[in-house]
Structure formats: structure tokens, C-alpha cells
MIDOSE-1310 file (N, C-alpha, C; in nm, 2 decimals, decimal comma, always signed):
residues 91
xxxx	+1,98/-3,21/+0,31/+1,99/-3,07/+0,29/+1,91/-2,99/+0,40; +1,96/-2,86/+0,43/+1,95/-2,81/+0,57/+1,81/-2,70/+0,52; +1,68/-2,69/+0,62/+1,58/-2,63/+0,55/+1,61/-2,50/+0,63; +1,55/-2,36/+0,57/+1,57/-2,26/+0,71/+1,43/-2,21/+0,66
xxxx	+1,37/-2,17/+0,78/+1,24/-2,11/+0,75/+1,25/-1,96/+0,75; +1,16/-1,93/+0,69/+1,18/-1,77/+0,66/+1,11/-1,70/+0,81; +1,17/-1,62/+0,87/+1,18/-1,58/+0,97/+1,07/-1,44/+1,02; +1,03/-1,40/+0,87/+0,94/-1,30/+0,88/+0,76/-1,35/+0,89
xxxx	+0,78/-1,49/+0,80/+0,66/-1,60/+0,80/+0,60/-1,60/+0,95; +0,69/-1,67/+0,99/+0,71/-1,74/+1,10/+0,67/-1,62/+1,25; +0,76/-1,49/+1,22/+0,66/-1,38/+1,31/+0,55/-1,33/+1,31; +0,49/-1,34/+1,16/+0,35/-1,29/+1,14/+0,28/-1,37/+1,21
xxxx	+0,29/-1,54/+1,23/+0,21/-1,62/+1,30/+0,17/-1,56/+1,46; +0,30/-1,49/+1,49/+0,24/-1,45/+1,64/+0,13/-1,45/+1,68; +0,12/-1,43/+1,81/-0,02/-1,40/+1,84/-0,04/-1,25/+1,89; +0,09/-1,18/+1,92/+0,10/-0,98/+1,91/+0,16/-0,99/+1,80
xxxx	+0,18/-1,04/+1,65/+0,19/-0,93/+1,54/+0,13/-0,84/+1,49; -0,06/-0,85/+1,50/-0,12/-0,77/+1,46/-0,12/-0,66/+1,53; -0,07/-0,64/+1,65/-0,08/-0,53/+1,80/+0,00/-0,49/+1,77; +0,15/-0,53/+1,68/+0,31/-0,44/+1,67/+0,26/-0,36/+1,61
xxxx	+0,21/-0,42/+1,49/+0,19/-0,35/+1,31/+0,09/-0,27/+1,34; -0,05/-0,22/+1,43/-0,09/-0,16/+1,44/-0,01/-0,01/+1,54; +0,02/-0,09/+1,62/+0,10/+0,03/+1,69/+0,18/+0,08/+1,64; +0,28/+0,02/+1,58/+0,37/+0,07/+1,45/+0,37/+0,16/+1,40
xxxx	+0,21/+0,15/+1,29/+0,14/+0,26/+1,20/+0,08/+0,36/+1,29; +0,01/+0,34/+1,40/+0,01/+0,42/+1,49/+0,11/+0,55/+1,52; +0,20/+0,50/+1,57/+0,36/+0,59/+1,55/+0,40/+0,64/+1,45; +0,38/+0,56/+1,34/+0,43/+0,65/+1,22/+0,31/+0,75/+1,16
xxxx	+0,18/+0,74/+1,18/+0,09/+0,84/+1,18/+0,11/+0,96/+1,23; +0,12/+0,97/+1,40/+0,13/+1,08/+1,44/+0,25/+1,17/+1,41; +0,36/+1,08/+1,42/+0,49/+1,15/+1,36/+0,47/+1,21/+1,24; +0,40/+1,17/+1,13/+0,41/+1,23/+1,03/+0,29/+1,40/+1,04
xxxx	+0,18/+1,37/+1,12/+0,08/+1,46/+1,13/+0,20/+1,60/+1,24; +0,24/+1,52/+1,33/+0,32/+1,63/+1,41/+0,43/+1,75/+1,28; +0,53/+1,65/+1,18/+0,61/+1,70/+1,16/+0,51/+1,78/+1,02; +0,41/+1,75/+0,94/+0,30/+1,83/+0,90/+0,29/+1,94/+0,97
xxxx	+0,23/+1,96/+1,10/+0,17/+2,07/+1,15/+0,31/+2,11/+1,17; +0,40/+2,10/+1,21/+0,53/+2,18/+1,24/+0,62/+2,27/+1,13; +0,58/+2,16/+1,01/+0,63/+2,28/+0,89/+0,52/+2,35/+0,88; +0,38/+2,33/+0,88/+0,32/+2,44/+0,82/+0,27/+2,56/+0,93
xxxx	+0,33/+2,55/+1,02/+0,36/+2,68/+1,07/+0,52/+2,70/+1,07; +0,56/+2,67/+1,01/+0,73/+2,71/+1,00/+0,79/+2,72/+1,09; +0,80/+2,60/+1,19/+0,87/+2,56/+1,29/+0,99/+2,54/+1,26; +1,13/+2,49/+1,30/+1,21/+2,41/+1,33/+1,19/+2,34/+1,40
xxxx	+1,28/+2,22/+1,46/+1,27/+2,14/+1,54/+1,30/+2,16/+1,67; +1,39/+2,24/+1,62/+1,43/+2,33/+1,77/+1,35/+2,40/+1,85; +1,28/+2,49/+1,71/+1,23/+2,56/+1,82/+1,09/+2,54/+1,87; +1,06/+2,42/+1,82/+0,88/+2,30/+1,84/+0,96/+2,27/+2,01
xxxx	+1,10/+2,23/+2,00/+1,14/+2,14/+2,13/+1,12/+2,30/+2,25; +1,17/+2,39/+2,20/+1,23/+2,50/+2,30/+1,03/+2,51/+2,33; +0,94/+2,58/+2,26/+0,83/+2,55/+2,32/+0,78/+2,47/+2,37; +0,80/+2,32/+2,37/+0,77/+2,22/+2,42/+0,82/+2,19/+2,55
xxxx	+0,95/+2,25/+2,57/+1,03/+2,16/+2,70/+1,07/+2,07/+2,69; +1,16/+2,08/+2,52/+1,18/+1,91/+2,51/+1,33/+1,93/+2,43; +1,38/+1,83/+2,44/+1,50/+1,84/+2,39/+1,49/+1,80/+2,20; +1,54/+1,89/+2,13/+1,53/+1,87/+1,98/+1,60/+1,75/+1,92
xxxx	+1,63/+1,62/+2,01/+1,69/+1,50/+1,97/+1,57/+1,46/+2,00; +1,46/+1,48/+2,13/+1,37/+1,41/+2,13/+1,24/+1,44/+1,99; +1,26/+1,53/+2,00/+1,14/+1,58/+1,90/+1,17/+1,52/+1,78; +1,29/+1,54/+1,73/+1,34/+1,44/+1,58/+1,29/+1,28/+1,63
xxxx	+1,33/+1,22/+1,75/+1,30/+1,11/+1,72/+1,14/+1,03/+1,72; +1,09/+1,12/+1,78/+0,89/+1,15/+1,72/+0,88/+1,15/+1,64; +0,96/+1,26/+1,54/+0,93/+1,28/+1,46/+0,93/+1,21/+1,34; +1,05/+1,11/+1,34/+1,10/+1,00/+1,29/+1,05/+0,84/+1,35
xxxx	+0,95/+0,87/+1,40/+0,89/+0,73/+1,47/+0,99/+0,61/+1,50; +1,09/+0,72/+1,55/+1,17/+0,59/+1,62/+1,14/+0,59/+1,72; +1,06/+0,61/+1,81/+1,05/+0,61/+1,96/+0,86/+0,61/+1,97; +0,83/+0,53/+2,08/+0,69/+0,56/+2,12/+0,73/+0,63/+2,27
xxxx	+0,62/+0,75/+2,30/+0,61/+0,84/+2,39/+0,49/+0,84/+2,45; +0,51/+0,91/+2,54/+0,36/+0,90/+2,67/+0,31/+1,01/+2,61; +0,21/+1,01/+2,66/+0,06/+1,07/+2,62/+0,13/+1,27/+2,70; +0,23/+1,24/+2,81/+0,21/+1,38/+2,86/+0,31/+1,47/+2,77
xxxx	+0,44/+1,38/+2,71/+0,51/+1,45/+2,60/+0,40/+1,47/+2,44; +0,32/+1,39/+2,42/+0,22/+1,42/+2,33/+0,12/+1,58/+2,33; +0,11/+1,56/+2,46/+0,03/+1,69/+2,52/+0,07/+1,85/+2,51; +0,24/+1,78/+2,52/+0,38/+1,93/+2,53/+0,37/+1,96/+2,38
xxxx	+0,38/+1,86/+2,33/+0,36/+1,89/+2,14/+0,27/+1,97/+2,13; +0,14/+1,92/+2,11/+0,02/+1,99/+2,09/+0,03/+2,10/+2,14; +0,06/+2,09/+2,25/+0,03/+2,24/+2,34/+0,11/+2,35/+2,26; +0,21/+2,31/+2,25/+0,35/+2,39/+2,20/+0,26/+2,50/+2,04
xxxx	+0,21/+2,36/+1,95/+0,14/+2,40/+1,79/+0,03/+2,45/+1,84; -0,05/+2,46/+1,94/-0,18/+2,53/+1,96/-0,27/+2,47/+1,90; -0,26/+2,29/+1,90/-0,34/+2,23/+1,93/-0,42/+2,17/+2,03; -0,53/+2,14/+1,99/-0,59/+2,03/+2,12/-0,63/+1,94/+2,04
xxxx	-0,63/+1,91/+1,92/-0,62/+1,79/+1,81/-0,52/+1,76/+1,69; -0,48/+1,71/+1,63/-0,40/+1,64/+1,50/-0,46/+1,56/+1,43; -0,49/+1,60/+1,31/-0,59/+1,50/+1,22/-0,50/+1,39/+1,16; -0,49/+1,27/+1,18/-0,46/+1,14/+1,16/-0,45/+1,11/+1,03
xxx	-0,39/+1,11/+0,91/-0,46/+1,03/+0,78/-0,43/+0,87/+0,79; -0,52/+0,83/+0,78/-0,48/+0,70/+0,75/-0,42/+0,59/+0,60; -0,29/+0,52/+0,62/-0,29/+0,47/+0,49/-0,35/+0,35/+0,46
């Protein structure tokens, strides 16, 4: 009989799993603190991107931590909300 090993076991062993799953939550952190500060000033996405310089497919996809981004599109965010910080929560 044919054995299959479970494939998710077997990635945790890595030796960068703990660096994915950190950066991971990483990403999904700030995305969620961006799209926070974006509704509570009653942004759209659009118009977060139109002050940003950014296209509103890119902003959704921050937003939605499907993408990691450089620190200078990070900067266009903040800058855009009139920050110079984003408070993190951690889970």
C-alpha cells in the first residue's frame, strides 16, 4: 500500500517556514491597519490610490495582502492618510 505524506507537515519542517509565516502576518497586518485607517477617514480606494499615485488595483491588492510592496509605495500610503505611523495590532 502506497504511503503519501502530508505535504503541509513536511513544509513546516523547512528551515524558511518560520520567515514565510512571519512575513505573511506581517502583510496581513499592515493591510488590515491601512484599510482601518482608510475607512475611518472615509476614503475609497480610489481615491486613497488618486492621492497616493497609485493605481486602485494596486491599493486593493495591499489591501488584501495579496502582494508584498516596498517600503517607497508604503510611504505614498502614509503620506496620502497623513501619516508618519500605523499602529500594528498584533494577533
Amino acid at each position: 500500500m502506497k504511503k503519501y505524506i502530508n505535504v503541509f507537515e513536511q513544509a513546516e519542517k523547512h528551515p524558511k517556514a518560520k520567515q514565510f509565516h512571519e512575513e505573511n502576518f506581517a502583510r496581513i497586518r499592515l493591510a488590515e491597519a491601512i484599510h482601518r485607517e482608510r475607512l475611518a477617514q472615509n476614503l475609497t480606494m480610489e481615491e486613497l490610490a488618486e492621492k497616493a499615485y497609485l493605481t486602485p488595483a494596486l491599493v486593493s491588492s495591499i489591501e488584501n495582502a495579496q502582494i508584498s510592496t516596498g517600503i517607497e509605495i508604503i510611504f505614498r500610503i502614509f503620506k496620502a492618510l497623513g501619516k508618519q505611523k500605523i499602529e500594528l495590532q498584533c494577533v
